[in-house]
C-alpha positions as CSV (number, residue, x, y, z in Angstrom):
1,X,-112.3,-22.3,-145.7
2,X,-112.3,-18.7,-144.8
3,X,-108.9,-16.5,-144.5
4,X,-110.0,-16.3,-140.5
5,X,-110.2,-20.1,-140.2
6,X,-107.4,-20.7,-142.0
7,X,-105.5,-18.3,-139.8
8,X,-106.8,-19.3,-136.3
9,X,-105.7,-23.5,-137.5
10,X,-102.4,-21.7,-138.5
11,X,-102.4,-20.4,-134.8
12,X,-103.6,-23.4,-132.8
13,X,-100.8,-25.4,-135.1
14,X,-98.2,-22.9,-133.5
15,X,-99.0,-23.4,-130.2
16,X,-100.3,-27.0,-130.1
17,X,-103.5,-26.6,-128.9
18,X,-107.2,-27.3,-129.3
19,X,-109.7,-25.2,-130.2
20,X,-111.0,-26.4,-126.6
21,X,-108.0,-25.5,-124.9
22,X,-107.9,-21.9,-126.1
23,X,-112.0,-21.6,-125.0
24,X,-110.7,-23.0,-121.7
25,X,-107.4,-20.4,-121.5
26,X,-109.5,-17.6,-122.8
27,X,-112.3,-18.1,-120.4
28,X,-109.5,-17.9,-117.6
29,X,-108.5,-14.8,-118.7
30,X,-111.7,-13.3,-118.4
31,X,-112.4,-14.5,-115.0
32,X,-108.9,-12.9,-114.0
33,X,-107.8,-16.0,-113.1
34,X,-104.3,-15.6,-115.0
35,X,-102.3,-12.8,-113.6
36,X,-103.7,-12.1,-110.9
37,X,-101.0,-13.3,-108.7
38,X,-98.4,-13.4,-111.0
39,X,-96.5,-15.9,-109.4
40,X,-99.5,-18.1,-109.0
41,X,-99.8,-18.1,-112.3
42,X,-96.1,-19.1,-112.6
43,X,-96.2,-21.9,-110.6
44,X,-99.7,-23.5,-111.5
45,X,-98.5,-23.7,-115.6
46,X,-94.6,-23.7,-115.4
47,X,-92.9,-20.8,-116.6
48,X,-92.5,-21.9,-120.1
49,X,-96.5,-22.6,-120.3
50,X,-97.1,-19.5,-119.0
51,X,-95.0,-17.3,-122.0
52,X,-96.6,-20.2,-124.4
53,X,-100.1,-19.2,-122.9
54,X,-99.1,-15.3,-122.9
55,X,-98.0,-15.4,-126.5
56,X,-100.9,-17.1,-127.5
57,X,-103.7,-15.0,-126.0
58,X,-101.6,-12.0,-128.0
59,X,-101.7,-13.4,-131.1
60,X,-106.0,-14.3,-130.7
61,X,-106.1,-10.9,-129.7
62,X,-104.3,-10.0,-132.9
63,X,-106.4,-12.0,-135.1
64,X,-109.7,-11.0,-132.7
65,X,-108.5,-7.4,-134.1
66,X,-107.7,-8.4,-137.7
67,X,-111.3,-10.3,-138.4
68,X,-113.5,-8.7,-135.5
69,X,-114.1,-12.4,-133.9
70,X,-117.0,-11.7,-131.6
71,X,-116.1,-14.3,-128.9
């Protein structure tokens, strides 16, 4: 297993997520879904889902930095 896999499993561990949920959270980020009305965005995922979610796409974006993940 790679260092890159090993640290994305590490990461989906953290969080409790799939694989499928992060495609599915990252994909709503790109379609500016999530923050565009901030408090939209509160209230659809719940304020602690929404730090959860904001922390995770941070720390993809870290790794996406780190090993240059062409997603």
């Amino acid at each position: 297993m790679s260092e890159a896999t090993k640290e994305l499993n590490e990461i989906l561990r953290k969080y409790n997520v799939s694989a499928e949920d992060v495609i599915e959270m990252m994909s709503q980020w790109l379609e500016r879904k999530v923050y565009d009305d901030r408090e939209e965005t509160l209230e659809e995922y719940g304020e602690n889902d929404f730090i959860r979610l904001d922390n995770l796409h941070a720390d993809i974006n870290k790794l996406d930095w780190k090993f240059n993940y062409p997603y």
